[in-house]
C-alpha positions in Angstrom: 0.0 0.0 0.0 1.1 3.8 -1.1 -1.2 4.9 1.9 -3.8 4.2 4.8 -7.2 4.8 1.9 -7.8 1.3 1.4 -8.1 0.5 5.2 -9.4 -2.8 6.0 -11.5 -3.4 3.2 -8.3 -5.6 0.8 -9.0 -7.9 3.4 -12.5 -8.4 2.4 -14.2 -10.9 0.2 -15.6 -8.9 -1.8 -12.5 -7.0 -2.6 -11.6 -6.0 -6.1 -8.2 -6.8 -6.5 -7.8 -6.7 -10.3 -5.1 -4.9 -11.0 -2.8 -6.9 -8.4 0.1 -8.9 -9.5 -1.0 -12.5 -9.6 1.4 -15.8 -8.9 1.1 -18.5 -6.3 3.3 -20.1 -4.4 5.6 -17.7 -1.9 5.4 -14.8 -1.5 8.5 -12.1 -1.2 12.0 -11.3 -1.9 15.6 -12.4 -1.4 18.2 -10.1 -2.1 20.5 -12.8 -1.1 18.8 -15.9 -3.2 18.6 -17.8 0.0 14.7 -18.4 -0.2 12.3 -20.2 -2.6 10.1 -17.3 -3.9 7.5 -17.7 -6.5 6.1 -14.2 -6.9 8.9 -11.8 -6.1 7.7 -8.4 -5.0 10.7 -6.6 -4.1 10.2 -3.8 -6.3 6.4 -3.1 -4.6 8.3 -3.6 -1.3 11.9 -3.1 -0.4 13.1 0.6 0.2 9.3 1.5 -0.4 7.2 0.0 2.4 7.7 -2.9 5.8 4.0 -3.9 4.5 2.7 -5.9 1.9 -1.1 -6.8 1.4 -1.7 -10.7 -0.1 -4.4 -12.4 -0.8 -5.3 -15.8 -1.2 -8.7 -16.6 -2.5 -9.9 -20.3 -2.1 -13.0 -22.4 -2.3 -14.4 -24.5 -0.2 -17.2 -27.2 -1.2 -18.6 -28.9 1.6 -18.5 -27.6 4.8 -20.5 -30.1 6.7 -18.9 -32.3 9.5 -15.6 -30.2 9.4 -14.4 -29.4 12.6 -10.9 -28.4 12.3 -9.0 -24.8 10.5 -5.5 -24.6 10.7 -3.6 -22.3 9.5 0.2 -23.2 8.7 2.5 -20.3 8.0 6.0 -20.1 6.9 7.6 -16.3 7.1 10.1 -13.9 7.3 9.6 -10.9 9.5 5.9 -11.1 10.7 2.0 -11.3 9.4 -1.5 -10.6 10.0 -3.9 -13.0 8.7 -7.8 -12.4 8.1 -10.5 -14.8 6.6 -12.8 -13.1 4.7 -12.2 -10.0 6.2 -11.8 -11.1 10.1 -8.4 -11.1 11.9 -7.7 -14.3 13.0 -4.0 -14.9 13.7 -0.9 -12.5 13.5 2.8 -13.1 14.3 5.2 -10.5 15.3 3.1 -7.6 15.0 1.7 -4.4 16.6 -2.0 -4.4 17.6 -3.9 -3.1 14.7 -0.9 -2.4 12.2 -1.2 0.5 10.2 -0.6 0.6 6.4 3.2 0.8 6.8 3.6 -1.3 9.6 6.9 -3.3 10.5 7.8 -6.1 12.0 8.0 -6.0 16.1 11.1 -8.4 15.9 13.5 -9.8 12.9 13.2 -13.4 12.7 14.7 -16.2 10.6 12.8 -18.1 7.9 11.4 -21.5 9.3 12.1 -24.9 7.7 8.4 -25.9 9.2 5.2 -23.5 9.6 4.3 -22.3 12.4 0.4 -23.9 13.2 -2.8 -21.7 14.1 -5.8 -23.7 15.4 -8.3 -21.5 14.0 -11.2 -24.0 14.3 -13.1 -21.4 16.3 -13.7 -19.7 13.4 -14.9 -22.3 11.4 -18.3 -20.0 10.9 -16.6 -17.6 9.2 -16.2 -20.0 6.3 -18.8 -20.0 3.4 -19.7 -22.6 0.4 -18.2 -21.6 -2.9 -15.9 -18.5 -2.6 -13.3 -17.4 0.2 -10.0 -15.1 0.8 -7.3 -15.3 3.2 -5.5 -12.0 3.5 -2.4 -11.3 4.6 -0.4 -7.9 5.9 2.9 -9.2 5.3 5.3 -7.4 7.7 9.0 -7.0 7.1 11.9 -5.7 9.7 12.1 -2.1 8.0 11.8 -1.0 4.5 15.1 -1.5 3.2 15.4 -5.3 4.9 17.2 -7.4 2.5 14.3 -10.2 2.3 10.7 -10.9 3.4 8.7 -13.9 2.8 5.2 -15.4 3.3 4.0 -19.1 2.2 0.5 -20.0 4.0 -1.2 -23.0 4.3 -4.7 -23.6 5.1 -6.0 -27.0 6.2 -9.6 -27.8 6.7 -11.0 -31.5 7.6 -12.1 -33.2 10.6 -11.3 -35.2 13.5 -12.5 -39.1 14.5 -14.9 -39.4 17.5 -11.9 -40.6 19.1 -9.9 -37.9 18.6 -6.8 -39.8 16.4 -7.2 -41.5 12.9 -8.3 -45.1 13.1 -4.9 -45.8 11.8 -3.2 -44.3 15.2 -1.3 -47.0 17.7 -1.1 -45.4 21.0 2.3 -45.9 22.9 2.3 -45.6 26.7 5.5 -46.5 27.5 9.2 -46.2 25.8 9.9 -47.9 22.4 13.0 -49.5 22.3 15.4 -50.3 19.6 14.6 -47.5 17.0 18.2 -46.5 16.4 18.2 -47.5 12.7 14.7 -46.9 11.8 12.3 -44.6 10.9 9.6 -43.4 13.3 6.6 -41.3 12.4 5.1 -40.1 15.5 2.1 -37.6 15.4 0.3 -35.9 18.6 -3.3 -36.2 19.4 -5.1 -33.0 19.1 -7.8 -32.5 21.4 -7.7 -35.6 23.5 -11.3 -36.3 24.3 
């Protein structure tokens, strides 16, 4: 954003964002080739604003008997994330950031993302048409890098709380020196 005149309403779904550069994939820039980037942006961003508005439209079929949202984010300084226009998870970031926000704190880029249970807003989800927007939030202006790469996940959980595939281990498990383990953790034990 060149200024504050859009306000919230990018992160609305109803938001005309023709006109916006298009890609998918990650989102950013790497001045020292470090990351994977699939839409660069440096020349909307660095030396010109901390802040970058993204957004993500989806669809979503059927929503019955879905009980769980994540939200998986990989990123480089710090976000804001909204689903169809409500603010829902943020990382690094001032309380209400203005258009030309920064970053509160620097932080290195992730190998993993960084998971946000947003099943509580499950409601905010319709049939057919959805956006995720994003305030992207570098260190300072003239940062050397910024990237975003979010994941959404919707789906549900078995009555028991782990997939009927699931062995549960009470005690240790011996002899795994020289093979692989997957091990997974129950989510809501109920």
């Amino acid at each position: 954003p060149a200024d504050d005149r859009l306000q919230d309403t990018w992160t609305q779904l109803d938001f005309d964002d023709t006109g916006w550069l298009e890609g998918q994939g990650a989102v950013g820039f790497d001045s020292r080739s470090e990351f994977d980037i699939d839409l660069n942006i440096e020349t909307q961003m660095r030396r010109v604003n901390a802040t970058a508005y993204l957004r993500f439209p989806f669809h979503t079929d059927d929503l019955v008997d879905q009980t769980v949202l994540k939200l998986g984010v990989r990123y480089d300084d710090g976000f804001v994330a909204h689903l169809n226009g409500h603010e829902l998870a943020s990382s690094n970031a001032r309380a209400t950031p203005p258009w030309n926000s920064n970053s509160i704190l620097s932080v290195e880029l992730s190998e993993s993302f960084e998971e946000f249970d947003l099943s509580d807003a499950l409601h905010l989800l319709r049939p057919g048409k959805n956006v995720l927007a994003i305030q992207l939030l570098n260190e300072s202006r003239t940062n050397a890098n910024a990237f975003l790469l979010p994941r959404l996940q919707l789906g549900t959980l078995a009555s028991t709380g782990a997939v009927p595939q699931a062995i549960r281990y009470d005690g240790p498990i011996d002899n795994i020196r020289d093979q692989n383990l997957r091990a997974r953790t129950l989510y809501r034990d109920s």
